[in-house]
Each structure stands twice: as structure tokens, then as C-alpha cells.
C-alpha positions, -999 to +999 in steps of 0.1 A: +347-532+050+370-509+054+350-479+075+337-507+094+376-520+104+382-481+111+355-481+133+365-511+153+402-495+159+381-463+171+367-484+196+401-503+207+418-469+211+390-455+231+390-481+254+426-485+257+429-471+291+405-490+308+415-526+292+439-551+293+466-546+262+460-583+253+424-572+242+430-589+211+448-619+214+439-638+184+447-610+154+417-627+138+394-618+164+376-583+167+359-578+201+325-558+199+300-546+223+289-571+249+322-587+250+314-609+220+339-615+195+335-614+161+358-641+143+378-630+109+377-651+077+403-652+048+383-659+016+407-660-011+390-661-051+395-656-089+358-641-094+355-614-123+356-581-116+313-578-119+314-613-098+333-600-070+311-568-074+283-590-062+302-607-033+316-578-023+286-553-017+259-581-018+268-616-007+293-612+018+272-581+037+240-608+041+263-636+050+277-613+081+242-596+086+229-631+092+261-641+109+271-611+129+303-627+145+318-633+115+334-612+090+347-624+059+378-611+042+377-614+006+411-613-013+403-614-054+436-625-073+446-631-111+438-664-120+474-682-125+495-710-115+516-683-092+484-686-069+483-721-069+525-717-056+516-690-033+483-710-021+508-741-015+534-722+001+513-700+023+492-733+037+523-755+041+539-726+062+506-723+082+502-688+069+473-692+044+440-682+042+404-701+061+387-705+029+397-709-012+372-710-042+397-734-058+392-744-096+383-779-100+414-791-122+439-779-089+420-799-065+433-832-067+474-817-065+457-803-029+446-831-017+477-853-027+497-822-008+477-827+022+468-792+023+431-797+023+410-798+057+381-829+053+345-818+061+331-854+069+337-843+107+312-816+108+277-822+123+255-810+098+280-829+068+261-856+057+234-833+054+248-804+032+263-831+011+223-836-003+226-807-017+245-818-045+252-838-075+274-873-066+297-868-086+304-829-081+313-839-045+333-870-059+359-844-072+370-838-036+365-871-023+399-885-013+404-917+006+371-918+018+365-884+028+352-851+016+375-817+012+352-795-011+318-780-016+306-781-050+299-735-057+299-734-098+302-748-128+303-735-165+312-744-200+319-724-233+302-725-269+309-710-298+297-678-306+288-675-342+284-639-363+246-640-374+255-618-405+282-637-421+263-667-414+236-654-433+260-641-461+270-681-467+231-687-466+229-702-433+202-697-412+217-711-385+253-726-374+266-759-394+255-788-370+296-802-375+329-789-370+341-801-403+313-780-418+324-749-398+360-752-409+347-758-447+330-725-444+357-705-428+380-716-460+353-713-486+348-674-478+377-665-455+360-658-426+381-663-396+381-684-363+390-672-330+409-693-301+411-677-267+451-698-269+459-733-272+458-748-239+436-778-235+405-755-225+412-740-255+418-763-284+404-799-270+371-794-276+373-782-312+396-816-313+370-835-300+343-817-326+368-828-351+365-868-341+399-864-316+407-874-282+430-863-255+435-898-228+417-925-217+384-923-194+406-939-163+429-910-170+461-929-169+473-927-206+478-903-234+493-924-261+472-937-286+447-908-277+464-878-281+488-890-307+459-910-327+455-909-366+421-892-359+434-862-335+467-862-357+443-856-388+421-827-363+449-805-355+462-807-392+431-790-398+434-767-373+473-758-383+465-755-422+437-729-413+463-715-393+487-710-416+462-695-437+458-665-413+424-681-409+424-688-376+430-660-351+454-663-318+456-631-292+484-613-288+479-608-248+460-623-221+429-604-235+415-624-264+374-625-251+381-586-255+402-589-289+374-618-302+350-594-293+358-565-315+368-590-344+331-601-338+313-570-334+331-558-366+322-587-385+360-598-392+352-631-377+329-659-381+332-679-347+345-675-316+341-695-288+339-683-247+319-690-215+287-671-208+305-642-193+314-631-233+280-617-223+275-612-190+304-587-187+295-565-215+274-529-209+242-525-216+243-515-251+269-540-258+248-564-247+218-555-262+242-552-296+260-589-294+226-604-291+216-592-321+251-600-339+261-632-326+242-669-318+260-690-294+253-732-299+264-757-284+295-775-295+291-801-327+301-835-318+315-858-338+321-893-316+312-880-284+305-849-262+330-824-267+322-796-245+343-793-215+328-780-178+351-759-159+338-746-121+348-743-087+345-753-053+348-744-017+380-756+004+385-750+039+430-747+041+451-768+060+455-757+094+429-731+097+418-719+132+386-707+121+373-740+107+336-741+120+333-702+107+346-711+080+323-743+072+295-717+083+306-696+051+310-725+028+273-738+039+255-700+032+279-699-006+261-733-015+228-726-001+196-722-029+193-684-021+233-672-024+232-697-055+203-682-076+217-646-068+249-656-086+232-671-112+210-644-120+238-618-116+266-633-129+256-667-151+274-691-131+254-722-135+243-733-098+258-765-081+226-764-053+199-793-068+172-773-055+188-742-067+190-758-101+155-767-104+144-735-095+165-715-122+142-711-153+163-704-184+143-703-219+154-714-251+156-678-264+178-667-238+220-663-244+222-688-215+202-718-230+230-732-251+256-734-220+231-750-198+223-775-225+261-781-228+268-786-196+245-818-197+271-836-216+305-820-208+330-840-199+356-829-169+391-825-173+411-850-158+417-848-122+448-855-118+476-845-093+501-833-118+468-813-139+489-780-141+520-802-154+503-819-181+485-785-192+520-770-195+532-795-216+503-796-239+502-757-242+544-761-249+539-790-278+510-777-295+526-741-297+556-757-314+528-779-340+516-741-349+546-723-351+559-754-374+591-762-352+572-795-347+551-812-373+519-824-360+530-862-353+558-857-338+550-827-316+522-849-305+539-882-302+563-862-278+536-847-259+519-880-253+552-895-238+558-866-214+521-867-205+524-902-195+552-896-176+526-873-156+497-893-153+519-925-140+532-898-113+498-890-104+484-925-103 
């Protein structure tokens, strides 16, 4: 992108003397050869580095080869709530970019914000909308209209080591939680949690008979401070304390788990499908050998959760139909099965999804049959709230400045205080 910007400037200086200094009026706006303008597009993202890879030097150059009057800009930054403050200052201010892949959990704070642009009003909406599961596009569905496109979901499972499986004489994974935490203890093998957020620790809660709130979202009391989720992360803290459960010391703990892994220091892990995807050849070729990914036991319920994305168009964008135009080509069946097949992302796009062939023997089969009974985080305004205070609480439970009833009898309270904010 940028020789091509370099050659447009080439152009503008060139002509300089025979055109009007207000050639460019709209900063946004490029004029090219037959006076036809082609139109700019912020694309803000969180994509891995081998994700944007693919966007970058294959999906965005046949999105503008197909489009030639629009260029897309695309801006990849660290996954964090600072970009969900600089995303909410920038729009409010008018100053933020045409189009977001926004993570489902932040969704709902946009559109209580009003920072959201509704699709319903395009042409072709009703449409597009086919494309996709109801209730994928129900998670931008706000007072009867539409704000987002359904571009990816995913899930985690844990990632077993086949060799100290087979030193315990297992064959394959325990089919329960319970059993996985018995055999941890019985030969000291280790278990390692990517933190203890939500993502990270509810669904081993879950596996463990535990709950987080109610299914209308507006309660955590009684849920996340029952006698069954009290008794699941006493489990969790006495392994703990027994240096039998592994926490990273940085933002990296896929990398750390991995090396624990691959040395055979740990028996279980659990991440999303990029554990793989994102490894080299050779590292590829040597975790499929060492590990087994399955998906998550359940005890009372599903207790994998599905994470994703989807496509926003921002509040007060000036490029809104080339902007829809982007979000349409992201969702279609042919941009979908490329970032399937390059970078695991599980497609959104029905017809896209029936296409994908994914065999049991392959890494991927576990997270696809996860996904069919996730469950979704709520979606709730004050989301990034309520994962702060459960992160705070249950840091406290495992450092022992809380015990577990308390720290999660005061977590619930706060947590309610959230959801009756959001509701």
C-alpha cells in the first residue's frame, strides 16, 4: 500500500501546475486517471500477526482489485480495553475510523453509546442478512435494527500431552473435569491457565458443575456465589496452591504453555485453534504428534465458551456505502473459506460453512464440534466492567487475600450492580 500511496503523490505533484489546489478536497479521496476518484477506508482490527498477513497481501488486494475505487486502510492494534477507550473517544469526536472488526462481548456497550451506524437502510440488507445464522446477527440487533455483520467465531479446548496421558495409562483424555483434576494430583502433572479472566477459568467452572449468571443475564448471585461453583474453584485454588496449576508471568502464556507442553512439564492446557495455526512448520508437525486437543467435559451443561467478531460500520462515517461494500465482500463464501483455510477462524457465511470440510482426524475437528454447543458471553453494556471485576476477585481467591466464599459473594454483589446498570 505504501508504493502505491507514493505513486499517487507522484501524480498530484506532477499535475500540480495545471490543476486546481483543491484537487483533493475530501483527504479521503485519491483522484486517479479519468477523473474518477478512488474513496479511502479506515479498517481498524485485532487479527494475529499471520491473520493480518492474509488480509494484508491477500484479501484486501482482491477486495480493491474487484473494487478499484476503493482502497482500504488497515490499522492492526493490540487487543485491549485502551482500544475499546480510543475506539469510543475517536467515534464520539467524529474522528474514528469507517469500519471495526469489533469482538462480540464490546458490542452491546457500542450500541448503548450510540456509536454504531444501523445497516437496515441499505438496499441489498435484507438480503446479506441470509447469509447468516439468527442469532449471530441478534448480537447486533438493537431496538429493532441491525449494526453488525457476523465475520468469525471460535472457541478453545484443551490441549492434552499424549505422552503423559499414556504414562497414567490413558489412551485418550478423561471424559470429566473432576477426572482430569484427579489425575493432575495423582502424578503431578500440571495444568495451564492462559489467566483467570472469565474466558479463562469459567469454562473449567462450568466442567466442574459451576455457573457464572442467569440465561436472562440480569443476576450473578446465587450463580456465581453457589455451593456448586464455590466447591469448583476450591478445586481449582487447592491445585493451585499445590504449584499444580500453572499461571503466566506476562501476556504470553499460549507461548509459555507451549514450551511447558512440548517439554512434557504439563498435562493440559487449554487455547483456541491458533495454539496451532501459528506455529512453523516443524512445530506443527511436532504438537500434533505430542498433544490431542478434545472438546471440553461437561458436567451439567455445555461449558465451552464461543468468542468471535463482527463487522461495524462507526458512527458518523462519510464513507458508509464503501464501507458496507467492504463488510459485504469480508462475509461473502469466497473471503470466508480463505480465512478459514489460512487461518482457522470458523466461518459465519451458511454457505461458507457447509462448504468447509473438516475431518475428524484433523486438529480443527474438536473446536468445530465445540462450537455447536458453546454458550456466548453475556452481552451486556457494562461486559468489560464485570470482566474486571471478576478477573480482580478471583485473583484475590488465588492469592488467598480472599477465601473462596467471600471473594465470590463480593464479586456477585458488584456484578449485579453491573448487570442492573446494563439492563
Amino acid at each position: 500500500m505504501g508504493c502505491r500511496w507514493i505513486f499517487f503523490l507522484l501524480i498530484l505533484v506532477m499535475l500540480a501546475g495545471c490543476r486546481s489546489p483543491s484537487m483533493i478536497s475530501d483527504p479521503k479521496k485519491v483522484e486517479t486517471f479519468g477523473d474518477d476518484e478512488k474513496t479511502v477506508i479506515t479498517f481498524w482490527h485485532t487479527y494475529n500477526e499471520k491473520e493480518t498477513r492474509l488480509l494484508d497481501n491477500v484479501l484486501i488486494p482482491a477486495f480493491e482489485r474487484e473494487n478499484p475505487n476503493i482502497q482500504v486502510e488497515s490499522i492492526d492494534l493490540a487487543f485491549n480495553n485502551e482500544l475499546i477507550n480510543t475506539l469510543i473517544a475517536r467515534t464520539s469526536s467524529k474522528r474514528g475510523p469507517d469500519v471495526v472488526r469489533l469482538q462480540l462481548a464490546w458490542i452491546p456497550e457500542f450500541l448503548y453509546k450510540e456509536l454504531l451506524e444501523p445497516l437496515d437502510g441499505f438496499g441489498d440488507f435484507e438480503h446479506i442478512r441470509k447469509r447468516f445464522h439468527t442469532n449471530l446477527m441478534n448480537i447486533g440487533l438493537y431496538q429493532n435494527k441491525y449494526y453488525s455483520l457476523p465475520l468469525n467465531i471460535y472457541t478453545k479446548t484443551p490441549i492434552f500431552n499424549r505422552e503423559l496421558l499414556e504414562r497414567a495409562g490413558y489412551s485418550k483424555p478423561p471424559s470429566t473435569m473432576d477426572e482430569v483434576l484427579k489425575l493432575a494430583r495423582r502424578y503431578r502433572y500440571t495444568i495451564g491457565l492462559r489467566g483467570l479472566g472469565p474466558w479463562d477459568t469459567i469454562p473449567y467452572i462450568y466442567s466442574l458443575g459451576g455457573s457464572f449468571i442467569n440465561e436472562e443475564a440480569n443476576t450473578a448471585s446465587g450463580y456465581l456465589n453457589s455451593d456448586e461453583t464455590i466447591h469448583a474453584v476450591e478445586q481449582l485454588t487447592a491445585l493451585y496452591k499445590e504449584n499444580l496449576i500453572d499461571l503466566p508471568h506476562d501476556t504470553l502464556g499460549a507461548e509459555e504453555n507451549w514450551e511447558r507442553i512440548k517439554s512434557g512439564n504439563m498435562l493440559m492446557t487449554d487455547d483456541g485453534p491458533w495454539f496451532y495455526s501459528l506455529l512453523d512448520e516443524s512445530e506443527f508437525d511436532c504438537a500434533l504428534k505430542l498433544t490431542v486437543p478434545v472438546p471440553f467435559p461437561q458436567n451439567n451443561g455445555p461449558a465451552s465458551l464461543i468468542g468471535g467478531e463482527n463487522l461495524v460500520i462507526m458512527k458518523g462515517s462519510n464513507r458508509k456505502a464503501e464501507a458496507w461494500t467492504f463488510m459485504k465482500w469480508m462475509t461473502a463464501k469466497k473471503a470466508q473459506l480463505l480465512l478459514l483455510e489460512h487461518t482457522e477462524l470458523i466461518p459465519t457465511n451458511l454457505e461458507a460453512a457447509k462448504t468447509s470440510t473438516i475431518t475428524r482426524d484433523s486438529y480443527l475437528y474438536p473446536y468445530r464440534e465445540d462450537a455447536k454447543n458453546a454458550i456466548l458471553l453475556p452481552l451486556v453494556m457494562n461486559w468489560s466492567k464485570i470482566d474486571g471485576v471478576y478477573t480482580e476477585y478471583m485473583n484475590k481467591i488465588f492469592e488467598g487475600d480472599l477465601s473462596v466464599t467471600e471473594g465470590l459473594d463480593r464479586a456477585a454483589a458488584e456484578i449485579d450492580r453491573l448487570l442492573a446498570e446494563s439492563n
